[in-house]
VOGU-3710 file (C-alpha; in Angstrom, 3 decimals, decimal comma):
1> xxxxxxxxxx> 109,132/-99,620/-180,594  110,485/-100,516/-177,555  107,942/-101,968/-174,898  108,374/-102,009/-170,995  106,641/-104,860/-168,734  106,881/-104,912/-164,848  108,780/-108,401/-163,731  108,380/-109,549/-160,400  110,246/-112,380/-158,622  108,046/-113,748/-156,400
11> xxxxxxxxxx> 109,856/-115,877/-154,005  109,332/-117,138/-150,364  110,805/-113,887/-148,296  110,610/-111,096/-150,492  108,473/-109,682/-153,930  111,992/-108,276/-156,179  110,582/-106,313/-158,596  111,623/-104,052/-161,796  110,676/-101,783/-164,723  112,366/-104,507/-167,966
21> xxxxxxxxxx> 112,365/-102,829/-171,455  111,641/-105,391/-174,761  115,752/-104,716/-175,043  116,834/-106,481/-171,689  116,919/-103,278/-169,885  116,036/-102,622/-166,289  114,375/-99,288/-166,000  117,231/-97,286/-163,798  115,824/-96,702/-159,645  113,082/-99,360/-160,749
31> xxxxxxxxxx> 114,553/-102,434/-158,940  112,289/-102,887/-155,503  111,681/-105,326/-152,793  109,099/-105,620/-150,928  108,425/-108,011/-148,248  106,285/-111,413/-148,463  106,632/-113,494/-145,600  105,601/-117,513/-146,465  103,727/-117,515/-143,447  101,271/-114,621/-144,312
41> xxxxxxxxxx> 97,929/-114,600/-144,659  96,025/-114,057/-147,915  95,555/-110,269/-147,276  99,456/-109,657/-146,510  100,579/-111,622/-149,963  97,833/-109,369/-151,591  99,115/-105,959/-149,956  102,847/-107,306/-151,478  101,797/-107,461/-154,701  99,710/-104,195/-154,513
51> xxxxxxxxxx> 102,624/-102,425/-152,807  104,711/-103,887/-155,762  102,396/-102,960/-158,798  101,507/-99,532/-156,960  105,208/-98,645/-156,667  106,175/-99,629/-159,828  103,266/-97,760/-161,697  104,910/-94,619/-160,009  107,974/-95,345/-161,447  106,960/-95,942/-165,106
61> xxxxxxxxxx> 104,722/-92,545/-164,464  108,011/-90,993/-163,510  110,015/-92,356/-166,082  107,567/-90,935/-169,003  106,566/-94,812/-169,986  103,960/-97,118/-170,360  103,224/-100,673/-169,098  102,226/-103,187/-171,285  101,860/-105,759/-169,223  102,884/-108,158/-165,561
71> xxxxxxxxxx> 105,196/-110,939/-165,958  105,617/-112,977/-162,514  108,032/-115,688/-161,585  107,217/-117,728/-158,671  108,046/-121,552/-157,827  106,015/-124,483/-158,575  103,908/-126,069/-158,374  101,705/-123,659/-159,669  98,939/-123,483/-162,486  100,991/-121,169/-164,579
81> xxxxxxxxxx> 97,818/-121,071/-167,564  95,449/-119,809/-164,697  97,548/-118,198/-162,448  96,305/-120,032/-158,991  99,233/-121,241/-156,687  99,496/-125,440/-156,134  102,200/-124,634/-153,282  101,405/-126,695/-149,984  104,989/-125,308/-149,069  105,301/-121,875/-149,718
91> xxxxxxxxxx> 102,544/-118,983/-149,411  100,335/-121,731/-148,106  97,664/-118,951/-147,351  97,104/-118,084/-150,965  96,715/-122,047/-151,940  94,243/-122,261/-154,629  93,200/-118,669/-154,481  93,374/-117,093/-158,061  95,908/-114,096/-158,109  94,698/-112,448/-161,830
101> xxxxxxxxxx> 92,137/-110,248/-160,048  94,188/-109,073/-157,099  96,881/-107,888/-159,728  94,084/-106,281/-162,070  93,065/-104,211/-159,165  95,877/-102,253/-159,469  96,642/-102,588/-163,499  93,308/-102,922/-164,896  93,400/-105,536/-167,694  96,745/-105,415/-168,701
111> xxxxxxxxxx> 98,187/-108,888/-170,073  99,470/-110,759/-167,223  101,908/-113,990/-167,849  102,819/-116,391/-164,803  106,592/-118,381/-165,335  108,016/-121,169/-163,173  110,982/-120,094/-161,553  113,675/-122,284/-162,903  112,976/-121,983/-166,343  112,882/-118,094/-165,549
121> xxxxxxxxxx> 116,316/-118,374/-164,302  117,608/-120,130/-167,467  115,582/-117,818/-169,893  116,957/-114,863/-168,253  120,590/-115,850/-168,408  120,184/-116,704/-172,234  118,018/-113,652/-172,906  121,012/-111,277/-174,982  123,288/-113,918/-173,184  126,503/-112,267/-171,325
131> xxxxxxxxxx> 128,259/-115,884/-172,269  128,095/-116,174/-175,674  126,033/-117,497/-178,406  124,549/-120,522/-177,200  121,404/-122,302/-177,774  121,178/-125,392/-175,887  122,033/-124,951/-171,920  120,688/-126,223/-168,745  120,274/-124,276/-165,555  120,799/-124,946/-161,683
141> xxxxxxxxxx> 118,941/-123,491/-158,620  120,911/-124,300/-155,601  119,384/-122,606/-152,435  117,046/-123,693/-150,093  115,947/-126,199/-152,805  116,949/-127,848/-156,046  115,407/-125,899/-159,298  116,585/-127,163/-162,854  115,482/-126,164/-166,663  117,165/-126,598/-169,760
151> xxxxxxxxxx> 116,651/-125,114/-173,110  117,511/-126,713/-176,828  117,387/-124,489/-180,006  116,994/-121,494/-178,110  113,832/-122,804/-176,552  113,178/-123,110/-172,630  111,536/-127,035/-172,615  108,733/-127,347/-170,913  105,962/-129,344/-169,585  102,113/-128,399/-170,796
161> xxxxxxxxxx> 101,535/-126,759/-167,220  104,416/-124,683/-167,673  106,721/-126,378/-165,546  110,146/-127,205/-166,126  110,374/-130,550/-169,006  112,792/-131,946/-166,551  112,472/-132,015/-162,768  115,179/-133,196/-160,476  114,366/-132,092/-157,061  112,372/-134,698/-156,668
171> xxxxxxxxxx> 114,149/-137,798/-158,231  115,362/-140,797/-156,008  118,734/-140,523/-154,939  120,967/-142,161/-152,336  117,902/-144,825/-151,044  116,295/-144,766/-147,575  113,913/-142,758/-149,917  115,856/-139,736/-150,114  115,748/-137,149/-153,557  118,686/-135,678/-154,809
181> xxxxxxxxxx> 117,602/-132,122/-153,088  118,280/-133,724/-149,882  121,804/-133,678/-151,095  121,651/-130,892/-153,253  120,838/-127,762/-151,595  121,267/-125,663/-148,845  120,229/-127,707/-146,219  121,144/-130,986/-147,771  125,364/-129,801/-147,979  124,711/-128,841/-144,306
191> xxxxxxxxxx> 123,580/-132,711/-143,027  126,258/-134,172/-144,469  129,171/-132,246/-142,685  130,096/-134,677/-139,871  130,868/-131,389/-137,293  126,786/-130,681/-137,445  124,981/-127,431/-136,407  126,265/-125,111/-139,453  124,308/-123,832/-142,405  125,836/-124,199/-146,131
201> xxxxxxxxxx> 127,312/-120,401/-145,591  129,091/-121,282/-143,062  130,584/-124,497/-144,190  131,259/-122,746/-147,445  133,374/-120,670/-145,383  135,450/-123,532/-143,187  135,965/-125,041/-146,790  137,647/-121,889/-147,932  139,971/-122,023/-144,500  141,000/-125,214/-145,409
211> xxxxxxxxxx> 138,598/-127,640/-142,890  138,674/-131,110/-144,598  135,266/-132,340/-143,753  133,487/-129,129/-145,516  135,924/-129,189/-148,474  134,698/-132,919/-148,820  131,246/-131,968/-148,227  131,216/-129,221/-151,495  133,275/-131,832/-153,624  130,874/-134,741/-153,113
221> xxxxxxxxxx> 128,228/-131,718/-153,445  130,036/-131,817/-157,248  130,216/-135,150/-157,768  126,331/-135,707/-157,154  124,810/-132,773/-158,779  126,751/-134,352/-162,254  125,134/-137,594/-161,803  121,879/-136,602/-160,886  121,757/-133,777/-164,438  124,037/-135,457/-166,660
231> xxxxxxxxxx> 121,302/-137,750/-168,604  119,653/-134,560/-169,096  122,568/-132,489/-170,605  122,962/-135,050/-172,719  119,449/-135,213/-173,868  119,507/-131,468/-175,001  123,060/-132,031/-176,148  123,617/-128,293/-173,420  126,598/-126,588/-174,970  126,606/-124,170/-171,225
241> xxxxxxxxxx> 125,572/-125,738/-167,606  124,963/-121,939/-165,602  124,315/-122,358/-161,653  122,453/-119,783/-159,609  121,551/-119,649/-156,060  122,764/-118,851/-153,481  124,829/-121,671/-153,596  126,393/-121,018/-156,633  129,022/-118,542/-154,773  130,254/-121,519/-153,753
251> xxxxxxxxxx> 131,622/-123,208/-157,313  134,916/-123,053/-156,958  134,759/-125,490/-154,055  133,224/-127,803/-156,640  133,445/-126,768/-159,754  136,042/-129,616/-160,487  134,038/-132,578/-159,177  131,631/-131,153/-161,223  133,603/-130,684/-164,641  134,686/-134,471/-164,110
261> xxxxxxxxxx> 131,622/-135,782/-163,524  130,084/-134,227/-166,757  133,052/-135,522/-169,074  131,005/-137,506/-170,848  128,487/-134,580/-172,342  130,417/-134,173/-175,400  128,627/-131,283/-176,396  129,722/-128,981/-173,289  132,043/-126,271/-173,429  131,272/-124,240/-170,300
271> xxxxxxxxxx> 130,270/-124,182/-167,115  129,905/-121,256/-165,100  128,396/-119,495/-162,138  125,570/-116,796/-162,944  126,386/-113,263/-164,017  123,028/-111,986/-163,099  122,314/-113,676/-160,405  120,204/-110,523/-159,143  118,333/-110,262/-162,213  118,458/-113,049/-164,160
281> xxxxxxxxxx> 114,754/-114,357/-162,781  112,796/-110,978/-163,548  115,032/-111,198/-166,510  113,120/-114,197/-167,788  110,471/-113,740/-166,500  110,080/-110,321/-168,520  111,348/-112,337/-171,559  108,533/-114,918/-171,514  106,143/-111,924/-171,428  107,617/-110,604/-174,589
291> xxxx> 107,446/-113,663/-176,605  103,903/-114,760/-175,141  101,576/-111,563/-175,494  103,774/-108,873/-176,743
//
């Protein structure tokens, strides 16, 4: 019998919601956003996920369907067993403030899951997988940070918190005690362009008219991002390397940089740019719901 579970994506600016059937399916008119501003206080985040929950209980009423339960994505760190945000970073008002009873307000005690964000990204690429029939993959967040999972026999690997197995963000690159996500993201491809005062967008754009700086820029962007994930490929022998984020529009500016750099994973046959990049996070996290209480 097919089942239906509300997904939200929790991120920094906005609460995306939808309707996500046991089958991969988003509920038609379900999809909703709702705004979440990181600088709100505890009673705004709470009145975005009650506007959420509210407005998507409408729409399963409408629809003639029942929920059988919340899956939320959000980014670490995060106690994903308990369901209380870690994040000094993001939604700093709700640090340490347990979220289960704000969302049972609204759903009574319907089984709630919590999933880190990267590894909902990957899960929800893989889940019925528009790419073919692969079981060992890794996935890149490029955006205003650096998010990474990967996933061997079919299984997203991760840590006993719930957090990705492997975490790059964070790792030493470059010295002068910079990470790889201060080359790696959004704001990290826009310090290294020597003209200054552009965001990745727009540099993504002078690359594409030709400007030799910002085609430099995405290429070294390439040639980086395979170093830094290649031990880790290798580890889960990936057979598919998918890229999401914003950032990801931007491939073709490095996609070959990137190919070379990951010769040496001799189990990879494709690399490609997200299909749902929309999606793919309620996606997963819907999927985890499934497999976890459903």
């Amino acid at each position: 019998m097919k089942q239906y579970v509300i997904a939200i994506d929790a991120g920094g600016t906005f609460f995306k919601s939808a309707i996500v059937s046991s089958e991969a399916e988003i509920l038609p008119g379900s999809t909703l956003t709702v705004p979440a501003n990181n600088d709100a206080t505890p009673e705004i985040v709470k009145r975005g996920y009650h506007d959420t929950l509210t407005a998507q209980l409408a729409n399963a009423r409408a629809a003639g369907i029942e929920i059988s339960a919340v899956a939320i994505d959000t980014p670490g760190p995060f106690d994903y067993v308990a369901g209380v945000s870690k994040m000094a970073h993001k939604f700093k008002a709700i640090y340490n403030i347990p979220l289960r009873p704000w969302i049972e307000e609204v759903t009574g005690k319907l089984p709630i899951t919590f999933i880190h964000d990267s590894a909902a990204f990957l899960g929800g690429e893989m889940w019925h997988s528009p790419y073919g029939d692969y079981k060992n993959a890794g996935g890149v967040m490029i955006g205003t940070g650096l998010g990474f999972a990967t996933m061997h026999d079919g299984v997203i690997l991760r840590k006993p918190d719930g957090s990705p197995l492997y975490s790059i963000w964070a790792e030493p690159y470059g010295g002068d005690g910079k990470i790889a996500e201060d080359y790696v993201s959004g704001r990290g491809i826009a310090s290294r362009y020597p003209g200054g005062n552009v965001n990745a967008k727009e540099l993504e754009r002078l690359a594409l008219e030709g400007d030799t700086d910002a085609k430099c820029v995405y290429a070294d962007t390439g040639r980086i991002l395979a170093e830094v994930i290649k031990p880790y490929l290798e580890r889960v022998e990936a057979e598919i390397l998918i890229l999401g984020g914003q950032i990801s529009r931007a491939l073709p500016l490095f996609e070959a940089e990137l190919t070379e750099g990951l010769v040496g994973v001799k189990t990879l046959r494709k690399i490609t740019k997200s299909q749902r990049l929309e999606v793919s996070h309620m996606l997963g996290a819907a999927h985890d719901c499934f497999i976890r209480v459903l």
